[in-house]
C-alpha positions in Angstrom: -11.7 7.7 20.4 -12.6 9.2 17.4 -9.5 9.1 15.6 -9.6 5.6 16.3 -13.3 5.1 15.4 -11.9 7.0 11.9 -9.0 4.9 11.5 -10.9 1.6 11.7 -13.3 2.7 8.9 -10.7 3.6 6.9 -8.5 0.5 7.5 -12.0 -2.1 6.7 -12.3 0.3 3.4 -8.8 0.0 2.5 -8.6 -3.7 3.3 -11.9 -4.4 1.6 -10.4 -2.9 -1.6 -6.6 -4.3 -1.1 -8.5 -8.0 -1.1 -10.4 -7.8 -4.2 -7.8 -5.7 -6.4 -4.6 -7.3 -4.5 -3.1 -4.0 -3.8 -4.5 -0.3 -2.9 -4.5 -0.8 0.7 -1.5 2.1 1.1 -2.8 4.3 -1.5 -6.6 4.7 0.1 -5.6 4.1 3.6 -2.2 6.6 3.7 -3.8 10.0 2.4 -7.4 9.2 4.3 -5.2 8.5 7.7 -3.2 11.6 6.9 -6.4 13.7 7.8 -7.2 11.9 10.9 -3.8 12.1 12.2 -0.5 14.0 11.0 1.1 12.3 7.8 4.2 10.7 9.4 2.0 8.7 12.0 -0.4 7.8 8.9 2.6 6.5 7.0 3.8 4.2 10.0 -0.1 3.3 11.2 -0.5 2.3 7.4 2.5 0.1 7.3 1.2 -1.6 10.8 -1.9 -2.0 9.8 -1.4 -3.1 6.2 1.1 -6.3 7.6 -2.2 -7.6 9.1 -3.6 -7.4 5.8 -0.8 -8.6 3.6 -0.2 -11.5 5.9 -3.7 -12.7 5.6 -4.1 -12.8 2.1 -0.3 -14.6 1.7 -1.4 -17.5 3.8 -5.0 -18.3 2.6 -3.5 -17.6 -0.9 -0.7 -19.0 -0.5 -0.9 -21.9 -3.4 -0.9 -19.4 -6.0 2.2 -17.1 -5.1 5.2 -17.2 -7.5 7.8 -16.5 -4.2 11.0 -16.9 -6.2 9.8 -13.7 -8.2 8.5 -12.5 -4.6 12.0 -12.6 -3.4 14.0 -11.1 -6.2 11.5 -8.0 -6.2 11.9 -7.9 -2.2 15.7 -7.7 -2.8 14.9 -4.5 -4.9 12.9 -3.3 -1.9 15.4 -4.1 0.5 18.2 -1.7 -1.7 15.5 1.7 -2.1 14.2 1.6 1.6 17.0 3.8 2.8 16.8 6.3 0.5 12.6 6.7 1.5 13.7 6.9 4.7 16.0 10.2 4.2 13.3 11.6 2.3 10.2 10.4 5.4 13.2 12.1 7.4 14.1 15.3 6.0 10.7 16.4 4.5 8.1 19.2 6.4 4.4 17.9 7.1 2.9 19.6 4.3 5.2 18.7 1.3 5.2 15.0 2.7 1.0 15.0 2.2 1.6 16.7 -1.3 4.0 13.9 -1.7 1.1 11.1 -1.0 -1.3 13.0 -2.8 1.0 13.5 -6.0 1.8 9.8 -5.4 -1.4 8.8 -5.5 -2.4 10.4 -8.3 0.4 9.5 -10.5 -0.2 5.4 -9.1 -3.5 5.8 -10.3 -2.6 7.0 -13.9 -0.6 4.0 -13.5 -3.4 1.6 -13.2 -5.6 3.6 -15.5 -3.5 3.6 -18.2 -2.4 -0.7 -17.6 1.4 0.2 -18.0 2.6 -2.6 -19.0 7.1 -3.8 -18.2 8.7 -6.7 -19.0 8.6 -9.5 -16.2 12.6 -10.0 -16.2 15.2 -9.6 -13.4 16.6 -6.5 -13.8 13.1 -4.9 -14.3 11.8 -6.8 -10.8 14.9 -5.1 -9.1 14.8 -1.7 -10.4 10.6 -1.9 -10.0 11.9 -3.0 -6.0 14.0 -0.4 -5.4 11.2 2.0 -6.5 8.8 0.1 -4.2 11.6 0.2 -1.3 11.8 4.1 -1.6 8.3 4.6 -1.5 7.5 2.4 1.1 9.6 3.8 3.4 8.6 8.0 2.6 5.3 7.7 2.0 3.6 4.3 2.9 2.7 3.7 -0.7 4.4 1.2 -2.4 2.1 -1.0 -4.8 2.3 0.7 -8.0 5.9 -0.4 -9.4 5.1 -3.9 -8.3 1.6 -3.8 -9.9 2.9 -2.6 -13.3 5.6 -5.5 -13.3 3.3 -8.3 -12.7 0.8 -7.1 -15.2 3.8 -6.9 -17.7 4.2 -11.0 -16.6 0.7 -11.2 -17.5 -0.3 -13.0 -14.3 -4.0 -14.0 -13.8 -5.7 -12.8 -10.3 -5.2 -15.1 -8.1 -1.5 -15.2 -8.8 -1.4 -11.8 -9.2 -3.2 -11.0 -5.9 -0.9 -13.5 -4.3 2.5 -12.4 -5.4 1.8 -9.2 -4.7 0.7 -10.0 -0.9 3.9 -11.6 -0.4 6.2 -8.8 -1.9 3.9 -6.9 0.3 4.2 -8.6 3.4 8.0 -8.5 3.7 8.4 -4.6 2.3 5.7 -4.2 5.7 8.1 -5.9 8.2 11.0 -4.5 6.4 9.6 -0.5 6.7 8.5 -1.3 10.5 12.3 -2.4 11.1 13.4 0.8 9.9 11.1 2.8 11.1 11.6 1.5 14.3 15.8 2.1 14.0 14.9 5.5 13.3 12.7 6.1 16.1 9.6 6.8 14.1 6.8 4.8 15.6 4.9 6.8 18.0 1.6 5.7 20.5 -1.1 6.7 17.5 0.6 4.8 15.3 0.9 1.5 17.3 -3.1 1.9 18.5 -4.4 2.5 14.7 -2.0 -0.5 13.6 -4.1 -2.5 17.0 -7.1 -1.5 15.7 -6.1 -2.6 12.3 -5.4 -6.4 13.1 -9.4 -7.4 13.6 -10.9 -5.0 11.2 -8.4 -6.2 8.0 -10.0 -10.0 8.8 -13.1 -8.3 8.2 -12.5 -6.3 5.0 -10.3 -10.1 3.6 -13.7 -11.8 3.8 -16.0 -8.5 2.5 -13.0 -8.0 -0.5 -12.8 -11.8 -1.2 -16.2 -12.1 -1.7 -16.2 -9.5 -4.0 -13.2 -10.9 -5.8 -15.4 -14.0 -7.0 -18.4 -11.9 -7.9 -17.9 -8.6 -9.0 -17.4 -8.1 -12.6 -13.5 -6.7 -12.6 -14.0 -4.0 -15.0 -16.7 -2.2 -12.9 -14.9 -3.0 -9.4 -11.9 -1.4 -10.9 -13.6 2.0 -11.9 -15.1 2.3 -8.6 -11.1 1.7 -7.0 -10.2 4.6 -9.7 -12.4 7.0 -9.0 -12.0 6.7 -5.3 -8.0 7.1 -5.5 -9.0 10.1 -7.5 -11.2 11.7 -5.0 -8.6 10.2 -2.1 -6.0 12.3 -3.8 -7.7 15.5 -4.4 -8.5 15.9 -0.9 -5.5 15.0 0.3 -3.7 17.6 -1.3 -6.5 20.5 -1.0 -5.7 19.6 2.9 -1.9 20.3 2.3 -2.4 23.3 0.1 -5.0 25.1 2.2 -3.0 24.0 5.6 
């Protein structure tokens, strides 16, 4: 019960922040679950429970999506997902958490530092098949796709949409494989349960923000915790 009790606090934090940024939900959510639970079932409860999330914010936003760019960087997904599988596969416990935590902290320098790519096809593919890999061995996919579409220059609501929908189908992609590879386990399918009302709850808390909060300051506060989300996370590994 406490696990569970964990896991929904860390879902409505992750989905609060996932709803006023447009991504982040896998790279709070993944290294907090990993120290409720072991890091393979946080991977696979992150993936369930972010779906909910990225669903939500794909349909109420759904106006402001650009899906034909949506579908060539899922095709990009859809090429890199086996190849984070073999990795989710082959690799212990403990390097897999320094993996999140190394991930994390190198997604954040990302955001911090506004890479910026060109928006073109060949850069939505390879920025997929990036995405695809991560997604599948670590649960945290977001940065490649973030640092394409700020390249595109999109504004927030079409940024925040497009994102949700790339999102949204690398989720039901991951839980496809993860399911072929015998993966999802009974903690993972009751924190991914869990997940489905509390993510409604952290759209409305995030989206409220999204209209209010001045971006600039939000966004330091989203740093700062992916720093401190990180450092943990990988003391946990290197002291387990």
């Amino acid at each position: 019960m406490s696990t569970l009790l964990a896991a929904a606090v860390i879902i409505l934090i992750a989905s609060t922040v996932h709803a006023v940024t447009g991504f982040g939900y896998a790279l709070v959510a993944t290294p907090l679950l990993a120290l409720a639970v072991d890091p393979h079932t946080a991977v696979v409860a992150t993936t369930l429970s972010a779906l909910a999330m990225t669903i939500t914010i794909a349909v109420r936003q759904r106006e402001h999506a650009e899906w034909k760019v949506a579908g060539v960087a899922t095709a990009g997904i859809v090429l890199g997902m086996p190849l984070g599988l073999w990795v989710y596969a082959v690799t212990s416990e403990q390097l897999l958490t320094v993996l999140i935590a190394v991930g994390v902290l190198g997604c954040t320098l990302m955001v911090w530092r506004r890479v910026k790519v060109q928006g073109n096809v060949p850069v939505l593919v390879g920025a997929g098949l990036i995405s695809g890999a991560l997604s599948t061995s670590t649960g945290t996919n977001g940065p490649p796709m973030v640092a394409a579409f700020q390249g595109m220059g999109y504004d927030p609501h079409k940024f925040r949409a497009t994102l949700a929908a790339v999102f949204a189908a690398t989720s039901v992609l991951s839980l496809v494989g993860f399911a072929v590879a015998g993966q999802v386990n009974a903690d993972a399918l009751w924190i991914g349960l869990i997940g489905l009302p509390v993510v409604q709850i952290g759209w409305f808390a995030g989206n409220a923000i999204f209209s209010r909060i001045d971006p600039e300051l939000f966004r330091k506060v989203v740093l700062v915790a992916l720093l401190v989300s990180a450092a943990v996370t990988l003391f946990s590994a290197l002291t387990g």
